[in-house]
Legacy VTK file of the C-alpha trace (Angstrom):
# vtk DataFile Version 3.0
C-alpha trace
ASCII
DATASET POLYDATA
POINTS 70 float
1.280 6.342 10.923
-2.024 7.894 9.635
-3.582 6.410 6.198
-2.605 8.999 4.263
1.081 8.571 4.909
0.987 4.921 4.543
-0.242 5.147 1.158
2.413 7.528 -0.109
4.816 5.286 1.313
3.357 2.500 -0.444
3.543 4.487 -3.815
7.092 5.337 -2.685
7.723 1.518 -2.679
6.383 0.720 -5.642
8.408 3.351 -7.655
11.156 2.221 -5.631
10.503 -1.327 -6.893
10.075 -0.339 -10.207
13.770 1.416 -10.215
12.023 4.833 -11.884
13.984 6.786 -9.116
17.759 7.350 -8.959
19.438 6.950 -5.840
19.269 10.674 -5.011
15.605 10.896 -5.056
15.406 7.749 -3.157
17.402 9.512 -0.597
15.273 12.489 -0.494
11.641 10.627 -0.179
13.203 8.539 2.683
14.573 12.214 4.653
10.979 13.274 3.664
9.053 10.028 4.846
11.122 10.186 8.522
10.486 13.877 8.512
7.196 13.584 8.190
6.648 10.346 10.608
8.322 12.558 13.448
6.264 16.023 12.821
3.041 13.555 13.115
4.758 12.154 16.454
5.401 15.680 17.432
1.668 16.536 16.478
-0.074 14.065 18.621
1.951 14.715 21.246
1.059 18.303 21.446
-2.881 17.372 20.749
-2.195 15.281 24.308
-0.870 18.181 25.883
-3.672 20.591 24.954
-6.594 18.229 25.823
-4.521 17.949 29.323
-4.144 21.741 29.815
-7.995 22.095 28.591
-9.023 19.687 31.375
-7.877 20.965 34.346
-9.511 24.218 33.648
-12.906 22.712 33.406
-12.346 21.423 37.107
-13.914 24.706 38.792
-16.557 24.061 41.466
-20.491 24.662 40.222
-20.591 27.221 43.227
-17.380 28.986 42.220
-18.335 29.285 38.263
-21.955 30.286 39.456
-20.650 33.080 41.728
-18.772 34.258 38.977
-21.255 34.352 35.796
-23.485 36.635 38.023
LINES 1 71
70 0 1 2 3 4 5 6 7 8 9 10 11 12 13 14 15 16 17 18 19 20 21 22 23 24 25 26 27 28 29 30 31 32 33 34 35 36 37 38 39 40 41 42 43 44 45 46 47 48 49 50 51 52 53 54 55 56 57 58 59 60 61 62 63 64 65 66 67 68 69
């Protein structure tokens, strides 16, 4: 979970503790929270996939990319 995240979850649990939110909005930050945790899952996996992809295309031969570029 990045930093950012964990603090608003901390905030979340404070409020929480402090019973300022009504069982509705509790509901809500928690969809929000797991929402969030999986689009950041989601995220890094696609940042994976795109440094893999942008690897292989770097693999061409010195002779091959010079013989091109001229």
């Amino acid at each position: 979970m990045s930093e950012a995240l964990s603090e608003l979850q901390e905030r979340y649990e404070r409020l929480k503790g402090q019973s300022v939110l009504d069982e509705a909005a509790q509901a809500l930050f928690a969809d929000l929270f797991a929402e969030a945790e999986r689009l950041q899952a989601s995220n890094l996996t696609l940042r994976r996939t795109i440094l893999k992809s942008s690897s292989k295309e770097s693999r061409m031969s010195t002779k091959l990319r010079d013989a091109l570029y001229e």
